[in-house]
C-alpha positions in Angstrom: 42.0 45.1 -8.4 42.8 47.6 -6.0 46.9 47.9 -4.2 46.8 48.9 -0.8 50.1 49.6 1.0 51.6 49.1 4.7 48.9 46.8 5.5 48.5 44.7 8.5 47.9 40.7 8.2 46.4 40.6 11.4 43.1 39.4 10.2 44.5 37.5 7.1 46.2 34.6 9.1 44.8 32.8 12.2 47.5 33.0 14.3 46.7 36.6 14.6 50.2 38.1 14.1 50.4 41.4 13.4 52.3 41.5 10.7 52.7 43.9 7.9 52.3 43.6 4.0 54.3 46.4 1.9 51.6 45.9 -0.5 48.5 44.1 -0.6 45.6 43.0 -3.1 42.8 40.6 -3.1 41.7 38.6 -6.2 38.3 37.6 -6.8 39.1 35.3 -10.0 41.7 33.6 -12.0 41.7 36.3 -14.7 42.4 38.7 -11.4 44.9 36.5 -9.9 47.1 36.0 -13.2 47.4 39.7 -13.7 48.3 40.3 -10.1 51.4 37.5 -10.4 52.3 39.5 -13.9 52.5 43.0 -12.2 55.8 44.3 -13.4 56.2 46.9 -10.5 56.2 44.3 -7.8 59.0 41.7 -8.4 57.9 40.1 -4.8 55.1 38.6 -4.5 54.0 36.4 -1.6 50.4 34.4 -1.6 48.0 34.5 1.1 44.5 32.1 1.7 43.0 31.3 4.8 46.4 32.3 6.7 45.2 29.1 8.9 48.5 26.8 8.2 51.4 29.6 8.8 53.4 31.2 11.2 54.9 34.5 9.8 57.5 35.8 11.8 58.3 39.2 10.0 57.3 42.1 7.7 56.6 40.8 4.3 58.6 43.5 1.8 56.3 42.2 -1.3 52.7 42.2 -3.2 50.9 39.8 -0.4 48.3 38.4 -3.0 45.2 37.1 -0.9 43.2 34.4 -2.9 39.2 35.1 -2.9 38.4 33.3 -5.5 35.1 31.1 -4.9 32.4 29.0 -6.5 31.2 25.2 -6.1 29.6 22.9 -8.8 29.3 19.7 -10.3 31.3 18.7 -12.9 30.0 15.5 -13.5 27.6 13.0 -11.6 26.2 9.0 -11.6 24.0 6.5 -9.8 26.8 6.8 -7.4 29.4 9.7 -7.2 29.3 13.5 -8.1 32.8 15.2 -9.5 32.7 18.7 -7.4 34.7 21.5 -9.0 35.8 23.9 -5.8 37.2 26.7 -5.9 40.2 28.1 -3.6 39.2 30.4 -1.8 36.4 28.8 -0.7 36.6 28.1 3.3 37.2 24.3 3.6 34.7 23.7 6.6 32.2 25.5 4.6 32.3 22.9 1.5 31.9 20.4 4.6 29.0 21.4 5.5 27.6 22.2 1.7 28.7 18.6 1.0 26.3 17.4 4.2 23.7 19.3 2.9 24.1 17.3 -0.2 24.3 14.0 1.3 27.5 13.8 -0.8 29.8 12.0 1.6 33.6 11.8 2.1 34.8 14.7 3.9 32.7 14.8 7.2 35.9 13.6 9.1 37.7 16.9 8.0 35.0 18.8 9.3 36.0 22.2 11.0 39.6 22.3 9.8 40.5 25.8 9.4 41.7 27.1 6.0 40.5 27.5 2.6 40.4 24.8 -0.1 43.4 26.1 -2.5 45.6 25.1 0.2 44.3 21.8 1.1 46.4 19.8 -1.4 49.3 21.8 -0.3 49.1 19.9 3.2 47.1 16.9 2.5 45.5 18.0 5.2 43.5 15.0 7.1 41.6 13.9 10.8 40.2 11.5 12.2 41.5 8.2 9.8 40.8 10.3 6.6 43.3 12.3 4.1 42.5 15.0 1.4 43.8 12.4 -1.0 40.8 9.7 -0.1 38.5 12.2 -2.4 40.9 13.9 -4.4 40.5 13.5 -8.3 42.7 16.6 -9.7 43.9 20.5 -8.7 44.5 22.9 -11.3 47.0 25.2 -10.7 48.9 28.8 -12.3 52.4 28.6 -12.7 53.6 31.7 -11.9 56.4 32.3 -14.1 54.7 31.4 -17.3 51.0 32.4 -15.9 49.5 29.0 -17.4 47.3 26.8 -15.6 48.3 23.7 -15.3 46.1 20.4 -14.0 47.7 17.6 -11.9 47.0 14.2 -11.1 46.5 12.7 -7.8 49.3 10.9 -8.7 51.1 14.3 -9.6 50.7 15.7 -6.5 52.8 13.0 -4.6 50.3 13.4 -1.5 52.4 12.0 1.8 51.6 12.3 5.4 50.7 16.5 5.6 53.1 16.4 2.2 52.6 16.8 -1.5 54.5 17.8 -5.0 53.6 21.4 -3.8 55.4 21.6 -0.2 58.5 20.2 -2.2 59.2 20.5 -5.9 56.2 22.5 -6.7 57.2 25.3 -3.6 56.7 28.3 -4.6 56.3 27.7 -8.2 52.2 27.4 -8.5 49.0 29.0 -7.3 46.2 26.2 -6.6 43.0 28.0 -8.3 40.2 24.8 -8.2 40.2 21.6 -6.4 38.0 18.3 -8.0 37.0 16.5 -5.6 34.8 12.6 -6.1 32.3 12.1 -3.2 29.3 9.4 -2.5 25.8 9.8 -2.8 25.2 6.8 -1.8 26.5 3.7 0.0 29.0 6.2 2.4 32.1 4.5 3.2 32.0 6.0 7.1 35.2 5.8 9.0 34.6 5.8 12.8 37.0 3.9 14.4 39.5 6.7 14.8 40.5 8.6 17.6 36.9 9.6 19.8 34.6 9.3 17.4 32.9 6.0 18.1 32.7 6.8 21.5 31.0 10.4 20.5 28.6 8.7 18.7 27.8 6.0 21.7 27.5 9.0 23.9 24.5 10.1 21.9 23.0 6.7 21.3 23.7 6.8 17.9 24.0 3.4 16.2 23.6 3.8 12.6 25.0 7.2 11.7 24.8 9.2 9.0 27.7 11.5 7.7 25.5 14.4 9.1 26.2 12.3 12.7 30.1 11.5 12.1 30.8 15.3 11.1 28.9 16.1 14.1 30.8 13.9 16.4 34.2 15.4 14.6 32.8 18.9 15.6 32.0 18.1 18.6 35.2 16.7 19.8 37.8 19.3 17.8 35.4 21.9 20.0 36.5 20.5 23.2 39.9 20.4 22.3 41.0 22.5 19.9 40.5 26.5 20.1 38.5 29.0 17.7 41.2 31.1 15.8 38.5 34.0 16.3 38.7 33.9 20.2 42.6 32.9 20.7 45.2 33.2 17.7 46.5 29.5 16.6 46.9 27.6 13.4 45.2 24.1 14.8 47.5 21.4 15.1 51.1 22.8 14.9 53.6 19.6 14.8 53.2 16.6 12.7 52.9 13.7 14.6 56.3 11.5 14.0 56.4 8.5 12.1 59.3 6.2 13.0 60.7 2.7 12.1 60.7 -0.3 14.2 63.5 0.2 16.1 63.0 3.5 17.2 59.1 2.2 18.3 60.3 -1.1 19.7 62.8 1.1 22.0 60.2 3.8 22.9 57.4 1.3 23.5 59.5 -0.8 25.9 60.4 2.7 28.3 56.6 3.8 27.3 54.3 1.1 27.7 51.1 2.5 28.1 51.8 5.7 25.2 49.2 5.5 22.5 50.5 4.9 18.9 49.1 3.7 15.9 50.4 0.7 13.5 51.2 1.4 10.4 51.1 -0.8 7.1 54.0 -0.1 5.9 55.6 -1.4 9.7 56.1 1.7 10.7 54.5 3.7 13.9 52.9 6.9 14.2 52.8 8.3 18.0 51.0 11.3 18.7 53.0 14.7 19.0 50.5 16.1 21.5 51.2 13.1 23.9 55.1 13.5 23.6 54.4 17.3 24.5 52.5 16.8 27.0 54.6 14.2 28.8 57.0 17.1 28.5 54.8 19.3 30.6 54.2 22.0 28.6 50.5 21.7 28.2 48.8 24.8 29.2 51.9 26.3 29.8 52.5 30.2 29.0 55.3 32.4 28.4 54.2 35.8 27.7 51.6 35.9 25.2 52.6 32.8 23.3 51.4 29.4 25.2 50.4 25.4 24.5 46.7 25.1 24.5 45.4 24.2 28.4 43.0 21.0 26.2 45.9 20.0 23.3 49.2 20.1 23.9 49.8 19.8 19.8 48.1 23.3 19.3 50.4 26.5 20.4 48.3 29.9 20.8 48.9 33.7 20.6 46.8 35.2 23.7 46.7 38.8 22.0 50.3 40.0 21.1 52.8 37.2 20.5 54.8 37.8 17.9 55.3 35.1 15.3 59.2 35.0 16.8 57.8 34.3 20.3 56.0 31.6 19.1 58.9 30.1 16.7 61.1 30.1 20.0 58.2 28.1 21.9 58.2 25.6 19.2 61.9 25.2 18.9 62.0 24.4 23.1 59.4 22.0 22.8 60.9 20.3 19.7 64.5 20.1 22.0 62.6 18.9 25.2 60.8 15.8 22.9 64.1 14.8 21.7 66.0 15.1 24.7 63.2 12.8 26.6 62.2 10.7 23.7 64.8 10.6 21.3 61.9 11.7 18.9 62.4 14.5 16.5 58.7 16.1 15.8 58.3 18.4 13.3 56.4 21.5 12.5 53.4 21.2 10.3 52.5 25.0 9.6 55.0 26.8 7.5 57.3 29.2 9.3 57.6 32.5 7.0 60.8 33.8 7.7 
């Protein structure tokens, strides 16, 4: 394990900020990564995957620890279903596609989310119908104070909507290091009523697909909305998209009759951010080097120098122009690092 100091984080998070690590180090295992949280010399110590779900807005005085740890296998298989063990810093859309190349099916709805797979559980991250938590069997996880690895539960992560024990509870408190994961091999439970992806399929005659075919209809239409982090800086979808009660729908629906939303069970209503932004005109819209994506209004971008500030600010006006016109409070889904 090597220490590098005054390092820049440009290529370490896909926004593209040019931010600066006191010190930095990469980890290849969990043996690596246990003696980098124990390093007496550096009382800070800040962790660092894909960089594909954060916004950092200044220096970072501490050890920035960037988690490299990879591998994929079985852990256990049937007739039906095969136990993966993955990982962290294994890229997410990579497992996707390793998964399709299995015919192990599951995640070809999260197909080309940006990010690696130790931070997954941290956001429950999800597309297209389909949640982290639909295949998720267990993570394990170092707790950094004692630097013991600790396995949860499904049920002891507490996944929510782009929530879990670990955004909450858990903050700052554990290292994700492996992620089990149960897909098919057989018998795929396809989800294809959400969002395009029916009609991506139709578009290509397809009638009986495969999850090779739904993955492909996901990348297809994330490509013609949604921006490569290598070509313009951006962290994918940047606001949640509000869930609200009855009463808050009921009133919104009745001034906004032809907005898209989606029923919940739980009689509640989900109404896409991108929409509400959009309505507020800021799609495409720039403002120096930080902007709102000319194809999705949910996704903000750094053309080449924004700083993460300049970005925060952009996100804060949009938040006050959605609650002004809609009485809707939208929140940020990447984490701002202050």
């Amino acid at each position: 394990m090597v220490i590098k100091e005054n390092i820049s984080l440009k290529e370490y998070n896909t926004f593209g900020i040019d931010a600066k690590a006191s010190y930095f180090c990469e980890v290849t295992s969990v043996e690596e990564l246990k003696e980098a949280v124990a390093l007496p010399n550096y009382p800070n110590k800040f962790i660092i995957s894909g960089g594909s779900n954060m916004l950092i807005t200044t220096n970072i005085n501490a050890l920035v620890i960037h988690i490299a740890i990879k591998g994929i296998s079985i852990s256990k298989e049937d007739s039906a279903n095969v136990w993966l063990n993955v990982m962290a810093g294994e890229n997410w859309h990579n497992l996707v596609l390793w998964s399709l190349d299995h015919n192990y099916g599951g995640l070809e709805n999260m197909s080309l989310i940006p990010g690696n797979t130790g931070t997954a559980p941290i956001q429950n991250i999800g597309a297209y119908g389909v949640e982290l938590k639909d295949s998720f069997v267990s993570c394990n996880a170092l707790h950094i104070k004692s630097g013991e690895i600790h396995s949860f539960t499904k049920e002891e992560c507490k996944f929510g909507y782009r929530d879990s024990f670990f955004k909450n509870e858990g903050k700052g408190k554990y290292i994700i290091t492996s992620v089990v994961l149960k897909l098919t091999k057989k018998d795929h439970n396809l989800k294809v009523s959400y969002g395009a992806i029916k009609t991506e399929l139709q578009k290509n005659n397809i009638t009986k697909p495969t999850i090779k075919d739904v993955s492909d209809a996901v990348i297809a239409i994330r490509k013609s909305k949604l921006p490569n982090p290598a070509e313009i800086g951006n962290s994918g979808s940047f606001f949640k998209n509000p869930i609200v009660d009855k009463l808050i729908f009921d009133n919104f629906n009745q001034n906004n009759p032809d907005a898209p939303f989606y029923a919940l069970p739980d009689n509640t209503y989900k109404i896409p951010a991108g929409w509400l932004i959009e309505q507020c005109g800021f799609k495409g819209k720039r403002y120096g080097d930080a902007g709102v994506h000319k194809n999705q209004a949910l996704v903000l971008v750094n053309y080449g120098n924004a700083t993460g500030n300049e970005i925060l600010e952009l996100s804060k006006k949009i938040q006050n122009s959605v609650l002004e016109k809609f009485n809707i409070q939208i929140e940020a889904e990447v984490n701002i690092i202050k």
